[in-house]
N, C-alpha and C positions, 0 to 999 in steps of 0.2 A: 473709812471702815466699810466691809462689804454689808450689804443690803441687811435692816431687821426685818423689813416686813417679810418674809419667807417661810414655806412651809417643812422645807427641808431643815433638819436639826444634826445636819453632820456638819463636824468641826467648821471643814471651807468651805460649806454649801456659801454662794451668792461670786465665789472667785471667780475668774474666767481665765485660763492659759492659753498660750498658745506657745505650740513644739512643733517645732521644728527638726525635726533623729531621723537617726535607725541605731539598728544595733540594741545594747543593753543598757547601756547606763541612762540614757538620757530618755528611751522610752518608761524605763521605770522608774523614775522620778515621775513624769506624766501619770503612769499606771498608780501608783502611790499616793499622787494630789488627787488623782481623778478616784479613789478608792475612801478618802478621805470626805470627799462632799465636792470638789471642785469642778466647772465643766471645762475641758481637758479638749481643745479645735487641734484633732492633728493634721497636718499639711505636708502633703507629698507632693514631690514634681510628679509630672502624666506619665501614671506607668509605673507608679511607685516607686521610693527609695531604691537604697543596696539592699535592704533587709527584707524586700517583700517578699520572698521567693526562698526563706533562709530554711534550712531543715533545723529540729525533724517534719517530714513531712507526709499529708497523707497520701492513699492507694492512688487520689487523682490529684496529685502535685500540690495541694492547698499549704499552706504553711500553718504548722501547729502553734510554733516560735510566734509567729508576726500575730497571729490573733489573740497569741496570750498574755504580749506584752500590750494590747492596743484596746482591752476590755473596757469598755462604757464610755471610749471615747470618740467624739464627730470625728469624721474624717473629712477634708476636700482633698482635691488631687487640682494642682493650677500648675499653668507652665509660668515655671519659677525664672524663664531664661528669658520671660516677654516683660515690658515695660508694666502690660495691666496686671500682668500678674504680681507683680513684683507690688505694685500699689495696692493690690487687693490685701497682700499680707501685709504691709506696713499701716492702713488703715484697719485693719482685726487689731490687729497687736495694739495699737494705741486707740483706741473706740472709748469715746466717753464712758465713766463708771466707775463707783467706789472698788469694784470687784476686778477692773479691765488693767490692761495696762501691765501684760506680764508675758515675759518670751522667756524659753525653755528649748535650747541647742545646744546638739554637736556641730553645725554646717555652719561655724564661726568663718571669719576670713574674708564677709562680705559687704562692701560698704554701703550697700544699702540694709544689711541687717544690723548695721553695728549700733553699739546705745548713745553713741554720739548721734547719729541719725534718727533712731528714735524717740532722741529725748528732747529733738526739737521740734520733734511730731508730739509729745508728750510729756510734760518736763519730769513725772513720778515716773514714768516709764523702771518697770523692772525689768532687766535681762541677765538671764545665764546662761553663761556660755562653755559647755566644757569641752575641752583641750585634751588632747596626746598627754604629752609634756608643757613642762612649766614654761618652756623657750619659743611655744607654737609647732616643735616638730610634731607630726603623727606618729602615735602610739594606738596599741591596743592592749588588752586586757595579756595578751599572752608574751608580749615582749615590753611591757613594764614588769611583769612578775620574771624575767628572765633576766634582767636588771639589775635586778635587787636582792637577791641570794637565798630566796625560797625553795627553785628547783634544787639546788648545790643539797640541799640537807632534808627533802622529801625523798621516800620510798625505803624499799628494805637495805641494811645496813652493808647487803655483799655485791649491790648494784654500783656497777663505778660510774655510772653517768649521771645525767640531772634527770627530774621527775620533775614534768609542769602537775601542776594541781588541774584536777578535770572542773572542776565548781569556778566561773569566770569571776574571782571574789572583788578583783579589784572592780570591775562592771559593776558589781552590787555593792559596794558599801560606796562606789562614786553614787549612784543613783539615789539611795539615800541619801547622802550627806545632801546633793543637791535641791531634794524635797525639803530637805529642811533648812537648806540657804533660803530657799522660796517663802519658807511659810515666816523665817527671821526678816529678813525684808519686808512682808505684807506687814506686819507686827510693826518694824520698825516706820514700814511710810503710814502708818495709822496716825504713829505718835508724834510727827513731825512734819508729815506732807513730803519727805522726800523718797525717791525714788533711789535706785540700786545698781550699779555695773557686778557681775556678782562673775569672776572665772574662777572655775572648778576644774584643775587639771588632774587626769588621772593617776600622773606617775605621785603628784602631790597627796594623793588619798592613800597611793599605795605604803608611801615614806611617812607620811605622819602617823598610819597606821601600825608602820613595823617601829618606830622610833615609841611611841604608846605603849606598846606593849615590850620594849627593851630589845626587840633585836638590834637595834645601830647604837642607842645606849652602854650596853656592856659592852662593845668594843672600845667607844671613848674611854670609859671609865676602867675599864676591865684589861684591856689591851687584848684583846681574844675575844672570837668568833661563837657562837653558839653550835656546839656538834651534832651533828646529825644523829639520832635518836631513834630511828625506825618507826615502831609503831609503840613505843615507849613513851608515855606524857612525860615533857621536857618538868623537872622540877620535881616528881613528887611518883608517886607507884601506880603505874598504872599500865598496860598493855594489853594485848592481845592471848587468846587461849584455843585451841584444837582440841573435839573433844572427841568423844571415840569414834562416833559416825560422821567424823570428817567437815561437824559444822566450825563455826569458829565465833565467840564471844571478844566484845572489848570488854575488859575490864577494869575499874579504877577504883583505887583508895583515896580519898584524900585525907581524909582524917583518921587518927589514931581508928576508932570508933568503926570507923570501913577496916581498917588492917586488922583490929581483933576479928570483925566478924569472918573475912578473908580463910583468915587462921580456922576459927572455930570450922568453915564449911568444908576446907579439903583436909583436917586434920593435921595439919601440920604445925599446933601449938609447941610441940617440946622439942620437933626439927629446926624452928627460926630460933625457938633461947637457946636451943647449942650453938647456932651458928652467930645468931647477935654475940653471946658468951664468946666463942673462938676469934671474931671479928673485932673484938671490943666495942661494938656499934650498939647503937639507942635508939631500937627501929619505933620508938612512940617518939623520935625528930624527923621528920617530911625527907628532909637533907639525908638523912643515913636511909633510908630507904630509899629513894634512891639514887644515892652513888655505889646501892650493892644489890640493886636491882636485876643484875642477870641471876646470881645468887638465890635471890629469891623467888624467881621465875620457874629456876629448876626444880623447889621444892613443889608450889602449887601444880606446874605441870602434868606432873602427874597424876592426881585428882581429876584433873581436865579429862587427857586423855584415856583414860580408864571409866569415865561414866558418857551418856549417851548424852545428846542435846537437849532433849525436853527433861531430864534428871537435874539436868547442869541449871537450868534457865528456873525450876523448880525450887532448886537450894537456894541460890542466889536472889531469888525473888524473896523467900521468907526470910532475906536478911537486911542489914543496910548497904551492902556493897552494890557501889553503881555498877553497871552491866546492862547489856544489849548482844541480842543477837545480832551478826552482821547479815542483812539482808540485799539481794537485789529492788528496782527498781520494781519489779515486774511483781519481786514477795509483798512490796509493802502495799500494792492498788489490789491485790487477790487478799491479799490476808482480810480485811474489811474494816480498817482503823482509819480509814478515809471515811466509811457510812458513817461512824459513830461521833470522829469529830465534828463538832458545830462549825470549827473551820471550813470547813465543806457544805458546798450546795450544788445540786443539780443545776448547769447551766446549759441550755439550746444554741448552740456555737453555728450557725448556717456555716455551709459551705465544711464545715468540720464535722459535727455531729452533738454528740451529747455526751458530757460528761459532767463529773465532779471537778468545781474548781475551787481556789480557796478566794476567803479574801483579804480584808486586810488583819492579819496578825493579831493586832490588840483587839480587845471589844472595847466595847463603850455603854457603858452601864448593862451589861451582859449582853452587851449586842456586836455581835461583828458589822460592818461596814461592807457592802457588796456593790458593785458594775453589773451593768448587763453586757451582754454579748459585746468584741469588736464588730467595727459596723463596715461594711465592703469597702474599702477602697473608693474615697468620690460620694459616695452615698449621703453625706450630709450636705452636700456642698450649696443648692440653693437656700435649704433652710438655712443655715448656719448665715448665708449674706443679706436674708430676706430677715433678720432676726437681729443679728450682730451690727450691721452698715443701713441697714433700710432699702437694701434696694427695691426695686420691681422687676416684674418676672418681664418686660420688656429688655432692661438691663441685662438679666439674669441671662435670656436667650441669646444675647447678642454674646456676650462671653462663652457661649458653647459654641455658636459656630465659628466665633473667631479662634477657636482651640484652646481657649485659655481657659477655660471651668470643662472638669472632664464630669458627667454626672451618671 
């Protein structure tokens, strides 16, 4: 179990990981445990990973990307290709401790990182390792999604080619799953003493995910594919609206109770019973609305288009129909619904600047969960060994000039 005597009161305070990444998924898993209470040793070869240098980025080259996945975590920077460096990380990873004893990688494939090797350096030893593909081939986020039949049925309905999704979703729900393999194993060696081989391949988060929610399902069962839908929610009423100054609303009903109120805001009560009546359809079943959803589309449309945005957003707000204006990236940090959510705090980001970051998602008895700043590149690197392994700064100096500790 990790440490009680402690004054930190978040979930993993007393954990200790150590990551090994780049990229997305496997730094936020880190970002996740480390946001949770956990302390989070990232380790770069000298000179940084692939992702150190990744856009966006700013006016003097600094990476926004690489600081934001790497918040309140130690950094060292060892050359990973030398013998002591190589020992330096397999003595962290497995370092006496109810808390220690835990590895978090993409940079699988290597035999001295593998949990066979560390589990005879530490027989609870946890590691995770996530993967490409389920076979060891490399994947990324944008050709497992290219795979698997998402682009075939994203974008508008007169587009004949594929649409990747911009949001790297498979990257984030692997990075979760992963935080929470991590925290099922600490759970699990608490109540047993034993340790974890834990592989998390990407195309597998991507397939269990579309299989969950029925897209590879209804073809077994169904003998048919799910059809491309535009910006129309698959199942039930809901889409998109242009209103007269050119803005554009989603819209959606899910329940009867959205589709009256729908009705009542553009007026078009006695236009859907003539057309339910002519249709013979029972627009208070999800199913008939929509399978006669363009139908329906055309009546509301006009309502849209004939009133302005802030009219539109006006009506719609004093009723129960779900809606949102569609905004840029640029509307949503000007608008000021970052100042007002608690999600949000003022952080000092060196080398970046200042900004609002968020933190972790959930509270905890009304509290959000927060990191401080990523820390440069190498920056923790004596403490973290003067701390973690005991050395002495004699030790410590001889690993700088031998080029193995970059600080």
């Amino acid at each position: 179990m990790p440490p009680t005597n402690r004054t930190d009161d978040r979930p993993l305070a007393g954990l200790r990981i150590v990551e090994i990444s780049s990229f997305v998924a496997s730094p936020l898993c880190g970002l996740t445990l480390c946001q949770l209470g956990a302390q989070v040793i990232r380790i770069d070869p000298l000179g940084g990973a692939a992702d150190i240098d990744r856009w966006p980025l700013t006016a003097t080259g600094e990476s926004i990307y690489w600081t934001g996945l790497n918040r309140g975590k130690r950094s060292l920077a060892l050359d990973l290709r030398s013998d002591s460096g190589r020992d330096i990380v397999q003595r962290l990873i497995t370092a006496p401790g109810d808390g220690g004893g835990i590895l978090v990688t993409n940079a699988g494939g290597r035999d001295w990182l593998s949990h066979e090797t560390l589990s005879a350096l530490r027989s609870d030893v946890i590691t995770l390792e996530l993967l490409g593909r389920h076979d060891g081939r490399p994947a990324v986020d944008y050709t497992v999604n290219a795979a698997l039949g998402f682009p075939q049925i994203t974008g508008p309905l007169e587009h004949s080619g594929v649409v990747n999704h911009v949001l790297p979703a498979w990257d984030v729900a692997a990075g979760l799953h992963a935080a929470l393999a991590v925290t099922a194993a600490v759970h699990r060696r608490a109540l047993t003493g034993t340790g974890s081989r834990i592989v998390l391949p990407l195309e597998d988060v991507a397939l269990a995910t579309a299989g969950a929610l029925g897209y590879l399902t209804e073809v077994q069962v169904n003998g048919s594919a799910r059809p491309a839908t535009g910006n129309a929610v698959y199942g039930t009423y809901g889409t998109d609206f242009v209103t007269a100054d050119g803005e554009r609303f989603m819209v959606v009903a899910l329940t009867s109770r959205h589709f009256r109120d729908l009705m009542a805001v553009t007026g078009t009560e006695q236009l859907v019973a003539a057309v339910e009546s002519a249709l013979g359809a029972d627009f208070a079943r999800e199913t008939d609305r929509f399978e006669h959803r363009d139908v329906l589309t055309a009546l509301f449309a006009r309502w849209f288009r004939t009133h302005d945005a802030d009219h539109v957003g006006r009506e719609l707000g004093a009723s129960s129909v779900l809606h949102e204006r569609y905004r840029s990236f640029e509307q949503v940090v000007r608008s000021g619904d970052l100042d007002t959510n608690p999600l949000f705090a003022q952080l000092a980001q060196p080398r970046i600047g200042e900004y609002l970051a968020a933190a972790a998602p959930a509270s905890y008895d009304g509290v959000h969960l927060r990191t401080g700043p990523a820390a440069r590149l190498g920056g923790d690197g004596p403490d973290v060994l003067r701390e973690v392994l005991a050395l002495g700064d004699p030790e410590i100096s001889a690993l700088e000039k031998a080029g193995v500790l970059a600080i």
